[in-house]
N, C-alpha and C positions, 0 to 999 in steps of 0.2 A: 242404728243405735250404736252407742261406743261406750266400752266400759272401761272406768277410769279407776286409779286408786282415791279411795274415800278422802287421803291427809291430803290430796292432790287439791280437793275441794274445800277445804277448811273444817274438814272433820278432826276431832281428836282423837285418832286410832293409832298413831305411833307408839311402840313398845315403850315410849317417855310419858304418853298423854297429850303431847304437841299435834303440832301437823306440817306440814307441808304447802301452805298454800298457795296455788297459783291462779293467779287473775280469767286468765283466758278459758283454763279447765274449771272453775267458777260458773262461768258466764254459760259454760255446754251444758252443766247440769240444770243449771237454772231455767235455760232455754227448752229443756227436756230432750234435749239431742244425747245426753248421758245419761248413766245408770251409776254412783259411786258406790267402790263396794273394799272393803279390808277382808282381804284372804285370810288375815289373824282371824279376828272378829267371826269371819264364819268359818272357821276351825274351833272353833270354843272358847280362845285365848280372850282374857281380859285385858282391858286397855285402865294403868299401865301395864306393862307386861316384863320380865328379861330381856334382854339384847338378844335377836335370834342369827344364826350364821349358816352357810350350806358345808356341811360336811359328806367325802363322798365315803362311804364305806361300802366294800366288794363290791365295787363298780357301780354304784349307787349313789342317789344324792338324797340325803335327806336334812332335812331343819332342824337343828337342837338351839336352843336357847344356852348363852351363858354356864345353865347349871346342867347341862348335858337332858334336860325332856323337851319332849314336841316333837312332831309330825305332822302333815298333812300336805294335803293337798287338793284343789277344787277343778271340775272339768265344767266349761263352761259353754253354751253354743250364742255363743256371741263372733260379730264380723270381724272388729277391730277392737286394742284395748290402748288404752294410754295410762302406764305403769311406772310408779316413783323407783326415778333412779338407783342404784347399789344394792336393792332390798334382797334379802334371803327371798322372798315370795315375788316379788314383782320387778327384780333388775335387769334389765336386758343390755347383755351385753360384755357388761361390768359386776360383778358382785365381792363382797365382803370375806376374804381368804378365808374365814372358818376359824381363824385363829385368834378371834378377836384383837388382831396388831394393826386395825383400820389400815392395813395395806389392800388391794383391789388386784384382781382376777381375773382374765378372761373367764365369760361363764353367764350362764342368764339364771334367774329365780326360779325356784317350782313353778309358782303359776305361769310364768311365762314362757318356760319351756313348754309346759301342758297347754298351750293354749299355742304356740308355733307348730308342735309334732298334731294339733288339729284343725291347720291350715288360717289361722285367727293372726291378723297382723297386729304386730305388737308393736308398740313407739315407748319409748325411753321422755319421761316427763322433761326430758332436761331434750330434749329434740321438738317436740310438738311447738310449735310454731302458728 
């Protein structure tokens, strides 16, 4: 089983209410080979939401949104994930400087850290092939 980001599927869970859709990660859930799922959404967060960004504070990373709340973070026992691009929660790789100046960062998302430091391969939506 593979766990994807939900906008990845054509779900509306971006902090806009959009998504993300892509064809292929479509097709796996549909197929039942996926499970989509928004780290927002199971953190409590309403979709729409604030723009969320990774800030590290005393060697820490944690999620604040725009207006400085939010946290979380989910631990999941899943094999593999396939995780939207830049996100505060599912970027790998690449993430969003924290300073909302849409400049990029080496660095990967809460979940995705959480989910690599638990042996769980992660792919970057813009990589899956």
């Amino acid at each position: 089983m593979i766990l994807v980001s939900a906008c990845l599927a054509g779900i509306n869970c971006k902090y806009s209410g959009d998504n993300n859709y892509n064809q292929k990660i479509f097709e796996l859930v549909k197929k039942g080979e996926a499970i989509p799922i928004c780290p927002e959404q199971l953190g409590g967060l309403k979709t729409p939401r604030n723009p969320a960004e990774i800030k590290v504070i005393d060697g820490e990373k944690h999620v604040f949104d725009d207006q400085n709340n939010l946290e979380f973070a989910k631990k999941l026992n899943i094999k593999k994930a396939i995780l939207q691009a830049r996100s505060p929660s599912c970027g790998i790789g690449k993430v969003y400087s924290g300073n909302f100046d849409r400049k990029l960062v080496d660095g990967n998302g809460i979940l995705a850290e959480l989910l690599l430091e638990n042996g769980i391969e992660v792919i970057n939506s813009e990589n899956y092939k």
